[in-house]
N, C-alpha and C positions, 0 to 999 in steps of 0.2 A: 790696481785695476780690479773689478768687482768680478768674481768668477761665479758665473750666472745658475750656472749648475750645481754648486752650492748654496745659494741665495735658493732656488728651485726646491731643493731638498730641505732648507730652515723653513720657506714657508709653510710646505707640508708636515714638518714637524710642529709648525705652534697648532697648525687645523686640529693636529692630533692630541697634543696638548691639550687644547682650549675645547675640544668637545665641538668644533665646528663641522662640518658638513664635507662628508671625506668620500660620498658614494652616489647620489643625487645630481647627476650630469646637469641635466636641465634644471636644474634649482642653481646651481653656482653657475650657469649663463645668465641666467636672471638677476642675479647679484653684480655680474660683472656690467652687462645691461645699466643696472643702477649707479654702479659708480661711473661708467661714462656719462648717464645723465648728470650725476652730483659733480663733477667736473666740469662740463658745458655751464652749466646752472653758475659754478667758482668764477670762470670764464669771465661769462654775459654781464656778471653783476661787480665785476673785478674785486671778488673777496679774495681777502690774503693766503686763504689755505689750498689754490687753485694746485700748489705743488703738489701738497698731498693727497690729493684727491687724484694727482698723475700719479701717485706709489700706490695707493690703490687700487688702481687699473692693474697696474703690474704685478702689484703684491695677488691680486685676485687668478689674473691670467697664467700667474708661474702654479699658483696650486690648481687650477683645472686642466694646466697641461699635465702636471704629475698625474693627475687624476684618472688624464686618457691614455696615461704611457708613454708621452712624447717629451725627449729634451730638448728647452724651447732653445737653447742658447745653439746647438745642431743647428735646428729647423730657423732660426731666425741667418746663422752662418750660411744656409743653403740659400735661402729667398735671396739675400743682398747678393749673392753671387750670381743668381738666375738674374736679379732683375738689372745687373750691370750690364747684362749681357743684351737685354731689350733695346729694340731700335725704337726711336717715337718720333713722329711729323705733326710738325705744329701745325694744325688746319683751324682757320677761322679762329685763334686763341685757347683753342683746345689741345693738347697732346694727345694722340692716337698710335697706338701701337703700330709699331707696322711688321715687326718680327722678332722674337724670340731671339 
């Protein structure tokens, strides 16, 4: 099993390594920005590197959360657990929260 929190910590180690972009908030949103689009773009046109372009994302999102202080593999364990707990009513084909 892949422990996220080390993987979190390799990423911000190559940014560091490689001279990449370790302080500029809003510049590596932009970048992540982009690889969602390079992703969609894999998607739509069904090119074979669709995968990578999903490690991408990830690879992008674990170094901007190092970035802001936050361990994503925590914060991703808290979400799944809040959002288990969500009620949702299917109206007209939509799912609508209806409680926490």
């Amino acid at each position: 099993m892949m422990n996220l929190k080390q993987v979190q910590k390799e990423v911000w180690q190559n940014k560091l390594n490689k001279g990449f972009n370790t302080t500029n908030v809003e510049k590596e949103f932009c970048f992540l920005y982009g690889e969602v689009a390079e992703a969609f773009d894999a998607y739509r046109k069904k090119k074979d590197d669709l995968n990578e372009e999903l490690a991408d994302i990830a690879i992008y999102l674990l170094g901007l959360s190092e970035m802001l202080g936050f361990d994503l593999e925590d914060e991703i364990m808290k979400k799944v657990s809040k959002n288990e707990k969500r009620v949702y009513e299917n109206v007209d084909g939509t799912n609508i929260r209806v409680s926490d």
